[in-house]
C-alpha positions in Angstrom: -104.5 19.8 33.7 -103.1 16.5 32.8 -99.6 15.7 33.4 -97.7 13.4 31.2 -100.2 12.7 28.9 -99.3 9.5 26.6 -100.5 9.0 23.2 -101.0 4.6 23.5 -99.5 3.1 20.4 -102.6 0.5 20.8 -105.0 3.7 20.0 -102.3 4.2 16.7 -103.2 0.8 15.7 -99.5 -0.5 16.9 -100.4 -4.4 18.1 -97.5 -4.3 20.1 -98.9 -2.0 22.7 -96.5 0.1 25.0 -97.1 4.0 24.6 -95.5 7.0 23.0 -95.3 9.8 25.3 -96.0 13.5 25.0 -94.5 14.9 28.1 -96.8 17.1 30.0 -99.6 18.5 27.2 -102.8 19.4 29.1 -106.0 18.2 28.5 -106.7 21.0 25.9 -103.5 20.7 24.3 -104.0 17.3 23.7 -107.7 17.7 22.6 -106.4 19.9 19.8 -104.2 17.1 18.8 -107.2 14.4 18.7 -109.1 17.2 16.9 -106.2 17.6 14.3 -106.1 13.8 14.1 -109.8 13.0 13.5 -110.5 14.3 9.9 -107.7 12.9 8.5 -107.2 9.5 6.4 -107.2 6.3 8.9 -103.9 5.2 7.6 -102.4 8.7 8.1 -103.4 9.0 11.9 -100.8 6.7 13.5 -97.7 8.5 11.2 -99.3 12.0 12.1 -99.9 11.4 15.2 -96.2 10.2 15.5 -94.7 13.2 13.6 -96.8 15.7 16.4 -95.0 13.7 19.1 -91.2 14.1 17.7 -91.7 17.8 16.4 -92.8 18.1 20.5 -89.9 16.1 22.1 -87.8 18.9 20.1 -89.2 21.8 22.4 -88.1 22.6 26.1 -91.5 23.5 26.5 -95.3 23.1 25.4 -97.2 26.3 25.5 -100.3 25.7 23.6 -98.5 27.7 20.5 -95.8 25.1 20.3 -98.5 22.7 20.4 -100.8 24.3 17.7 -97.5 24.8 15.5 -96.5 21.3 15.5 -100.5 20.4 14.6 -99.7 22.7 11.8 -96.7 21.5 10.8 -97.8 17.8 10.7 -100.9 18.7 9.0 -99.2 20.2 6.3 -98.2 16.2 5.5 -100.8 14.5 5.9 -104.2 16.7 5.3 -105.8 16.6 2.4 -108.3 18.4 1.6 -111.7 16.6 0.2 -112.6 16.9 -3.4 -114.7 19.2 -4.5 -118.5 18.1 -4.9 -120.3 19.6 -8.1 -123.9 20.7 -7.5 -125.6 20.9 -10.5 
């Protein structure tokens, strides 16, 4: 398990470096962020990313449901679903 885990603002596309920490999510907690990350627009990753971190810094602690409740919640903002593709 990884300890202290930091999300690098670099990776966010912040120039100024420096990191944004998500104190002590394990590896698959923080995999499950990435995941939640990955299909969403470019421009939304940094902001969601960002959002999973303060809803996080609200909890004494990060069981993985905390975790996958502040993926929801953060989600909810920034998903969007693709548009539908007509097969004729």
């Amino acid at each position: 398990m990884a300890q202290g885990a930091t999300i690098t603002r670099s990776v966010l596309g912040d120039p100024g470096g420096g990191t944004m920490k998500i104190s002590s999510l394990t590896d698959s907690q923080l995999e499950m962020v990435w995941r939640a990350a990955a299909p969403l627009q470019r421009v939304d990753q940094h902001s969601f990313l960002a959002r999973v971190a303060e809803l996080l810094t609200a909890e004494p602690e990060l069981g993985d449901g905390v975790v996958f409740r502040a993926v929801r919640a953060a989600q909810k903002d920034y998903w969007e679903p693709p548009e539908r593709i007509r097969h004729l």
